[in-house]
VMD Tcl script that builds the backbone (N, CA, C; Angstrom):
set m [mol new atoms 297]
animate dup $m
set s [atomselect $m all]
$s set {name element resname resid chain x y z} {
  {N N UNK 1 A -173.615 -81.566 -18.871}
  {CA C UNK 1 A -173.111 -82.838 -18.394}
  {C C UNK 1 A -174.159 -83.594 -17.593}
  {N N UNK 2 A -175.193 -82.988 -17.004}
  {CA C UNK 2 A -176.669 -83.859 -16.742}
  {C C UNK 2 A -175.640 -84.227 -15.168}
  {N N UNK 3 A -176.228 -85.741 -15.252}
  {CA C UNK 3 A -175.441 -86.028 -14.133}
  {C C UNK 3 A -174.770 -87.300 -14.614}
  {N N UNK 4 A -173.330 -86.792 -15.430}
  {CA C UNK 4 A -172.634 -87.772 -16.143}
  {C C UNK 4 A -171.353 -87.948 -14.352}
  {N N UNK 5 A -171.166 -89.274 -14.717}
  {CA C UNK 5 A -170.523 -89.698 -13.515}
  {C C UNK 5 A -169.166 -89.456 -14.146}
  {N N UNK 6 A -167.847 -89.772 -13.305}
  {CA C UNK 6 A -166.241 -89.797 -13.725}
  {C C UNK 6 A -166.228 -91.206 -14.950}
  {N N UNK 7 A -166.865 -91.946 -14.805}
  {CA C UNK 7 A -166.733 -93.184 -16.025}
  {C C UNK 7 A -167.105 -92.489 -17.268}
  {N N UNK 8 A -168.123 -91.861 -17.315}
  {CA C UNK 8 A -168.836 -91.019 -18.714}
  {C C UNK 8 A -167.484 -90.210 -18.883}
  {N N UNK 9 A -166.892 -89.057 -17.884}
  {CA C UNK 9 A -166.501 -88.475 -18.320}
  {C C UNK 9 A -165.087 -89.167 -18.951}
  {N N UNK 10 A -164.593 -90.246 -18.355}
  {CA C UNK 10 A -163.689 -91.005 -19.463}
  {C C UNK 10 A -164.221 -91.523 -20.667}
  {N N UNK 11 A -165.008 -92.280 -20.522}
  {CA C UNK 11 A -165.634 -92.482 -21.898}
  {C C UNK 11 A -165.333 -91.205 -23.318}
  {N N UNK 12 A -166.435 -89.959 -22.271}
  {CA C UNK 12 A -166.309 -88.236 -23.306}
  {C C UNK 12 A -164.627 -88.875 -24.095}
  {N N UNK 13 A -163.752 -88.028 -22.912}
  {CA C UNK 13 A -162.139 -88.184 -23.346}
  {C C UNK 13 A -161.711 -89.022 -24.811}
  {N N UNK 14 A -162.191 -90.182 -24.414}
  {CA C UNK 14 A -161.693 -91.450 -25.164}
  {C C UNK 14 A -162.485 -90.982 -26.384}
  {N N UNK 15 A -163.536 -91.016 -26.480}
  {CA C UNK 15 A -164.084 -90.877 -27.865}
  {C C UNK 15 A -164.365 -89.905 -28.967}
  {N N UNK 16 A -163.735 -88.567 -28.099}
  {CA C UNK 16 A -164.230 -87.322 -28.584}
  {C C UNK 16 A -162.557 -86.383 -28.055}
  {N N UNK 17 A -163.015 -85.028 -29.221}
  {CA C UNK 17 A -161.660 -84.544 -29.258}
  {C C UNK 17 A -162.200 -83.417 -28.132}
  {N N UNK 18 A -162.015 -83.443 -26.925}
  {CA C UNK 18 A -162.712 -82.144 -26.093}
  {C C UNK 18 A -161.831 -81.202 -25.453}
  {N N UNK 19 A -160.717 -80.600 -26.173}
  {CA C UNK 19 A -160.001 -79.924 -25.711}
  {C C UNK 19 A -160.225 -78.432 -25.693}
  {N N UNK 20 A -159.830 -77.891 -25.017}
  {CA C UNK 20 A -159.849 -76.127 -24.804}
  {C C UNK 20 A -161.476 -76.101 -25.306}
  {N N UNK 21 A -162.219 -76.425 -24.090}
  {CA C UNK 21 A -164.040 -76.438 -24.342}
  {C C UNK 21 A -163.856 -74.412 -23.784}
  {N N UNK 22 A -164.824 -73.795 -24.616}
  {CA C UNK 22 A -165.160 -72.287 -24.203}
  {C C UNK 22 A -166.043 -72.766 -22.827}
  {N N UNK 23 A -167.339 -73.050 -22.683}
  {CA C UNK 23 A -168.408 -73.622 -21.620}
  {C C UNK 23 A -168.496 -74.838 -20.846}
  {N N UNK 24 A -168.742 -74.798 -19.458}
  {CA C UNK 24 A -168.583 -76.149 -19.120}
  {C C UNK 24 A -170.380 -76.134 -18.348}
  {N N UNK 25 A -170.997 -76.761 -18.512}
  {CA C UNK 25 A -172.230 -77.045 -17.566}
  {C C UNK 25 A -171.881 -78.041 -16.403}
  {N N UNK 26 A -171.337 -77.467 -15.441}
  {CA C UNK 26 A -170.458 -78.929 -14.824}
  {C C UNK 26 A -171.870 -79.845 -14.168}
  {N N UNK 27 A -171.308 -80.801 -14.406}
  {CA C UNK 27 A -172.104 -81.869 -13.664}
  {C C UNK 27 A -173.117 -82.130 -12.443}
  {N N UNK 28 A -173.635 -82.471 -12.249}
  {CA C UNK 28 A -174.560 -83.170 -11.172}
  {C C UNK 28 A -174.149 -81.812 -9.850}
  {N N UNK 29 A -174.584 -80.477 -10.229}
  {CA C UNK 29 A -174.435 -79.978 -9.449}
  {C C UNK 29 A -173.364 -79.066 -8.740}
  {N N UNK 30 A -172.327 -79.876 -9.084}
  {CA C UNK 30 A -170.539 -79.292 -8.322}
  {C C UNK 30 A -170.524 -80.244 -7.809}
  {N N UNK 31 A -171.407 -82.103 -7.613}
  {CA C UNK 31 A -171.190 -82.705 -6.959}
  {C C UNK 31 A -169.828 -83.567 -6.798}
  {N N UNK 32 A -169.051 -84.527 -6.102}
  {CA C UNK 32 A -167.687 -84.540 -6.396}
  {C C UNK 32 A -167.792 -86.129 -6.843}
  {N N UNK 33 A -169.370 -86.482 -7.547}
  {CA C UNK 33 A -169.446 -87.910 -8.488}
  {C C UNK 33 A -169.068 -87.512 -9.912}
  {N N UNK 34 A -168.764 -85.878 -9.815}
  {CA C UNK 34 A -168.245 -85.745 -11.521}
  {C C UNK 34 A -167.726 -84.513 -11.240}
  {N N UNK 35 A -167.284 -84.480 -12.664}
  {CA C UNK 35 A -165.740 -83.228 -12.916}
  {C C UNK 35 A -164.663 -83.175 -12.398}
  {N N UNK 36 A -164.336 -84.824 -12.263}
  {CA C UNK 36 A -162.968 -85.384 -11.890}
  {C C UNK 36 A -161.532 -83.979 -12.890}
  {N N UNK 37 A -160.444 -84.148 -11.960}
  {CA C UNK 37 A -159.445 -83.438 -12.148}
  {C C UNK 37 A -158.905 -83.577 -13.588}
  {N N UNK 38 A -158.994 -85.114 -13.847}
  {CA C UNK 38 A -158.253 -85.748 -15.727}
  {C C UNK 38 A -159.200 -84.848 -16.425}
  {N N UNK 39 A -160.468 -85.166 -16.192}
  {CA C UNK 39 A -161.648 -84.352 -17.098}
  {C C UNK 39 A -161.201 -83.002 -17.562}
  {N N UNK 40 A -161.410 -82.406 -16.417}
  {CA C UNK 40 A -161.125 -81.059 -16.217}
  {C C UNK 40 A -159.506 -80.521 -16.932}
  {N N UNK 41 A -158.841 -81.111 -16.402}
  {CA C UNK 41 A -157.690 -80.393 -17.306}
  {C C UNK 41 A -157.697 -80.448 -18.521}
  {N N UNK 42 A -158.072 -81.948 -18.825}
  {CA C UNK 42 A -158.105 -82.673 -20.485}
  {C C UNK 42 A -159.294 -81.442 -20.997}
  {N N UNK 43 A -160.203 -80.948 -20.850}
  {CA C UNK 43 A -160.922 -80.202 -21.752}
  {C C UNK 43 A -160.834 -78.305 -21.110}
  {N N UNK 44 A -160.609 -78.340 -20.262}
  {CA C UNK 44 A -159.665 -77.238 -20.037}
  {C C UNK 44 A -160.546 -75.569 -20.020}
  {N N UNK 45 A -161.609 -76.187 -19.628}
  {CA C UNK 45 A -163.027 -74.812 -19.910}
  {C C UNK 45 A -162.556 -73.492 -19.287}
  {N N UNK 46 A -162.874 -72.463 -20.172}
  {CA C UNK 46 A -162.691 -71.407 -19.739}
  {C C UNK 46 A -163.794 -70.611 -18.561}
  {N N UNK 47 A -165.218 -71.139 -19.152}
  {CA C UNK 47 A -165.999 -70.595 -18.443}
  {C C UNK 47 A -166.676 -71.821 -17.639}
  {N N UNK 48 A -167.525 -71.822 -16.494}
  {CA C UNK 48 A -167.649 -72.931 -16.245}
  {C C UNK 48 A -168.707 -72.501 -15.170}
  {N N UNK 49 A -170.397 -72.937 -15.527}
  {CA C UNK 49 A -171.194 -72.795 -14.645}
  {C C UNK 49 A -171.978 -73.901 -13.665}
  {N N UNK 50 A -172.397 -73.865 -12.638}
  {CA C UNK 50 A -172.579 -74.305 -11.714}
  {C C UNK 50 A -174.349 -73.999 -11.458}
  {N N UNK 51 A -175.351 -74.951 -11.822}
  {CA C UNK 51 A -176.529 -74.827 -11.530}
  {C C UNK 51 A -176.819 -75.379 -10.050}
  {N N UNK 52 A -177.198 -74.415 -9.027}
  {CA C UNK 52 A -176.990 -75.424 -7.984}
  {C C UNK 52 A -177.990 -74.042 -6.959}
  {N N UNK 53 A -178.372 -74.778 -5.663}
  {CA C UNK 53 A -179.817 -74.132 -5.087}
  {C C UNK 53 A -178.614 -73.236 -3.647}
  {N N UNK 54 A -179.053 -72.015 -3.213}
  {CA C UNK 54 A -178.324 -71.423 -2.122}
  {C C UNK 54 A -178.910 -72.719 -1.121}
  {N N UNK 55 A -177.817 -72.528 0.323}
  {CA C UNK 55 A -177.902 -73.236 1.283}
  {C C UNK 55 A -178.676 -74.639 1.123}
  {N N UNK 56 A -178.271 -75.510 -0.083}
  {CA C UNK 56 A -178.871 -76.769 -0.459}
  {C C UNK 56 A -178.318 -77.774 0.795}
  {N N UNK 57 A -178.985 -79.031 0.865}
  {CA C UNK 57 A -178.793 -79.645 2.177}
  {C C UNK 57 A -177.534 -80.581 1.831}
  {N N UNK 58 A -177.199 -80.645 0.417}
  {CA C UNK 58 A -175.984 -81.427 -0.313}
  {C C UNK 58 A -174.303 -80.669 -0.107}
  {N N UNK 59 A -174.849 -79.844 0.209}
  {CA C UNK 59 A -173.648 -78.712 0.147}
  {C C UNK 59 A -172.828 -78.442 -0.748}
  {N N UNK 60 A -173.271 -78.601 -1.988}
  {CA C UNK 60 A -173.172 -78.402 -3.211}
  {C C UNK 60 A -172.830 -76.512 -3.285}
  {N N UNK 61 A -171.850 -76.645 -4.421}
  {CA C UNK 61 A -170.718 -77.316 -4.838}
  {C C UNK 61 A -170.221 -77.752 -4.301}
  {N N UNK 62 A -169.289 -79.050 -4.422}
  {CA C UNK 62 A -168.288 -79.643 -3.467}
  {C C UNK 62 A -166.751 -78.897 -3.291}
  {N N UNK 63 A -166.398 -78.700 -2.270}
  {CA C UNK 63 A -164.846 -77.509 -2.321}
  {C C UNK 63 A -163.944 -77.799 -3.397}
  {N N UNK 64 A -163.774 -79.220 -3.951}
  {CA C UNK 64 A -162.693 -80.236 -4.080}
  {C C UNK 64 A -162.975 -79.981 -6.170}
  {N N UNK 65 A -164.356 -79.838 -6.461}
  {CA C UNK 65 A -165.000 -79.516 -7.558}
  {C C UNK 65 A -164.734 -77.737 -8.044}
  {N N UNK 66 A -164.597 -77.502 -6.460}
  {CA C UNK 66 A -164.328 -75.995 -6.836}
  {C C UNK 66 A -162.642 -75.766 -7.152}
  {N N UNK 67 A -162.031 -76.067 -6.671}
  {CA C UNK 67 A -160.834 -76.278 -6.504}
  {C C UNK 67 A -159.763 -76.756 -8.079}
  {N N UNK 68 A -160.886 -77.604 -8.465}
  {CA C UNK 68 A -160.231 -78.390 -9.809}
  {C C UNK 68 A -160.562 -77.135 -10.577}
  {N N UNK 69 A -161.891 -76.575 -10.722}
  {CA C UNK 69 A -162.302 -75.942 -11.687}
  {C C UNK 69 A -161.521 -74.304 -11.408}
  {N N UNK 70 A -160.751 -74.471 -10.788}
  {CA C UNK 70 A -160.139 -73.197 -10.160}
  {C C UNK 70 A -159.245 -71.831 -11.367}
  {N N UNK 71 A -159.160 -72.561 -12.580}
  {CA C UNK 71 A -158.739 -72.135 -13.765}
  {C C UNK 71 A -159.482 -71.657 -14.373}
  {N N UNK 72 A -160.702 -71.835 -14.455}
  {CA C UNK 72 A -161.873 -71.676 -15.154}
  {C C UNK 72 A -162.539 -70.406 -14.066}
  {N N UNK 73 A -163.603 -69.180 -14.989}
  {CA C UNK 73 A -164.537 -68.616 -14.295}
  {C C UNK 73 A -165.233 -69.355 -13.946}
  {N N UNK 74 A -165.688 -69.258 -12.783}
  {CA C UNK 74 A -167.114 -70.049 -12.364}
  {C C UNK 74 A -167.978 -69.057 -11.915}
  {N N UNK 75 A -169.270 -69.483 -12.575}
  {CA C UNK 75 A -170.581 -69.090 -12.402}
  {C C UNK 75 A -171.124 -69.903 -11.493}
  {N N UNK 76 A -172.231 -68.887 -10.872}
  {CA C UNK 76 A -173.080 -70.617 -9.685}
  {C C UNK 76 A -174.184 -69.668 -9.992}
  {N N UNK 77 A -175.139 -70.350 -9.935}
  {CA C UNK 77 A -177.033 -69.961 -9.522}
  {C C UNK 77 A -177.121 -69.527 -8.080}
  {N N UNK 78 A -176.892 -70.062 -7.350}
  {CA C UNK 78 A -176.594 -69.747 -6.153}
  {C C UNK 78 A -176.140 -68.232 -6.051}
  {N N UNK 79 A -174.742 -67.889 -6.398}
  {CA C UNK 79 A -174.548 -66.535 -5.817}
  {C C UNK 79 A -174.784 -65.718 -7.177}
  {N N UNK 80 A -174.691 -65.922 -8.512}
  {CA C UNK 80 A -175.095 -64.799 -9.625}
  {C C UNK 80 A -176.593 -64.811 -10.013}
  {N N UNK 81 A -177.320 -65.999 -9.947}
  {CA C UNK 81 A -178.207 -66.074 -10.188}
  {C C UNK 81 A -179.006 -66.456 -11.547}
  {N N UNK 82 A -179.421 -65.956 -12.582}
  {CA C UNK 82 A -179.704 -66.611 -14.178}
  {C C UNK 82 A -178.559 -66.013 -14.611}
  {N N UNK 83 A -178.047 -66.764 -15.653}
  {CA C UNK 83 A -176.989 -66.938 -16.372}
  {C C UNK 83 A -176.963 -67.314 -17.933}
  {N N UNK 84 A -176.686 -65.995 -18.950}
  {CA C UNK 84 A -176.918 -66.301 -19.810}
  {C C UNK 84 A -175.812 -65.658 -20.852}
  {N N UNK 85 A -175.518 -66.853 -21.775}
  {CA C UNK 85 A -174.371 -66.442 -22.503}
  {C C UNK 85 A -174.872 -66.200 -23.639}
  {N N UNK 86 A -174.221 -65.434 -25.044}
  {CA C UNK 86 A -174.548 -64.944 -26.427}
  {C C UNK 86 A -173.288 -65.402 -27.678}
  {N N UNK 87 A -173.403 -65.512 -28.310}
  {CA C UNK 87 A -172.454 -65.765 -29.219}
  {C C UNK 87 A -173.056 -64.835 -30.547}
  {N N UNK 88 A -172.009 -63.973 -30.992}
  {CA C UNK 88 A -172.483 -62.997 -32.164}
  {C C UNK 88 A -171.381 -62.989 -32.932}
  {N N UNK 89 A -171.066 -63.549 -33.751}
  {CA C UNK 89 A -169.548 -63.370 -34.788}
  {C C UNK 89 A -168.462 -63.699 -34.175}
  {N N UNK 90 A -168.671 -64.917 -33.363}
  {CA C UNK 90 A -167.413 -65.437 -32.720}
  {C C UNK 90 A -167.176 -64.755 -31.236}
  {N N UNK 91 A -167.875 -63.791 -30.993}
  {CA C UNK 91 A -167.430 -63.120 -29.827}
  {C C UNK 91 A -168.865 -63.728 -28.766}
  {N N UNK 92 A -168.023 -63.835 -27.472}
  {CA C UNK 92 A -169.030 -64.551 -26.395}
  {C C UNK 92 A -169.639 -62.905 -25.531}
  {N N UNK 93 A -170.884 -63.052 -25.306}
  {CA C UNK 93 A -171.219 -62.030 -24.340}
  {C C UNK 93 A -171.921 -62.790 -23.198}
  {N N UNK 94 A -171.691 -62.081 -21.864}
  {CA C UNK 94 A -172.046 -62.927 -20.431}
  {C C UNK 94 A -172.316 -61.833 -19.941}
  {N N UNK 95 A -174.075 -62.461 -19.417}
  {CA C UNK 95 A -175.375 -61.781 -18.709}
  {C C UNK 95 A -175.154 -62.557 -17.437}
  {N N UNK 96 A -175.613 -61.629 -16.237}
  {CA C UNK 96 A -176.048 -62.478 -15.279}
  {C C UNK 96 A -177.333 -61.657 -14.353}
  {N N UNK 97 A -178.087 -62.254 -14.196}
  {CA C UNK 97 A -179.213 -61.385 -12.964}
  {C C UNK 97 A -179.439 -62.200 -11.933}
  {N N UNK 98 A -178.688 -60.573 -10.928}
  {CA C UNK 98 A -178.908 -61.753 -9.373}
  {C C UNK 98 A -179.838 -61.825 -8.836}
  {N N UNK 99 A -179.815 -63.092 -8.267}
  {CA C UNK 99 A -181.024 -63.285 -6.958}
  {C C UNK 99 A -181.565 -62.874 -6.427}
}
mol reanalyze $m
mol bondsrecalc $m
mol representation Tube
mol addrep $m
């Protein structure tokens, strides 16, 4: 999602069928300029990672980002560290090496 704002992510909605997403790269961080609540339910991610720096001065993730995504696993860089998923015959496998 880069750093797609809540307008993009209506836009996504409107133009595209994004329901029951397996992965989410959430947005700008965990920042709370994206991965509005409509988003989030409307595509409904199971897994959902969080690229974001320990003790950043943004205070990233935002609680409110964490909170929505509260359905979803969440991954962060921060506390798991590299994060890497596999896909082999339909089946997902999840690596992580910590910090």
């Amino acid at each position: 999602m880069g750093d797609a704002s809540v307008k993009v992510e209506r836009d996504l909605i409107e133009k595209y069928n994004l329901d029951n997403i397996d992965i989410l790269k959430v947005g700008h961080h965990g920042s709370n300029s994206s991965s509005s609540k409509e988003f989030i339910d409307m595509i409904n991610p199971k897994y959902s990672i969080i690229s974001v720096g320990e003790n950043n001065i943004y205070n990233h993730p935002n609680n409110e980002v964490l909170e929505i995504l509260e359905d979803s696993k969440i991954y962060r860089t921060d506390h798991n560290g590299s994060i890497m998923f596999e896909t082999r015959k339909n089946k997902l496998k999840i690596e992580i090496c910590s910090p």
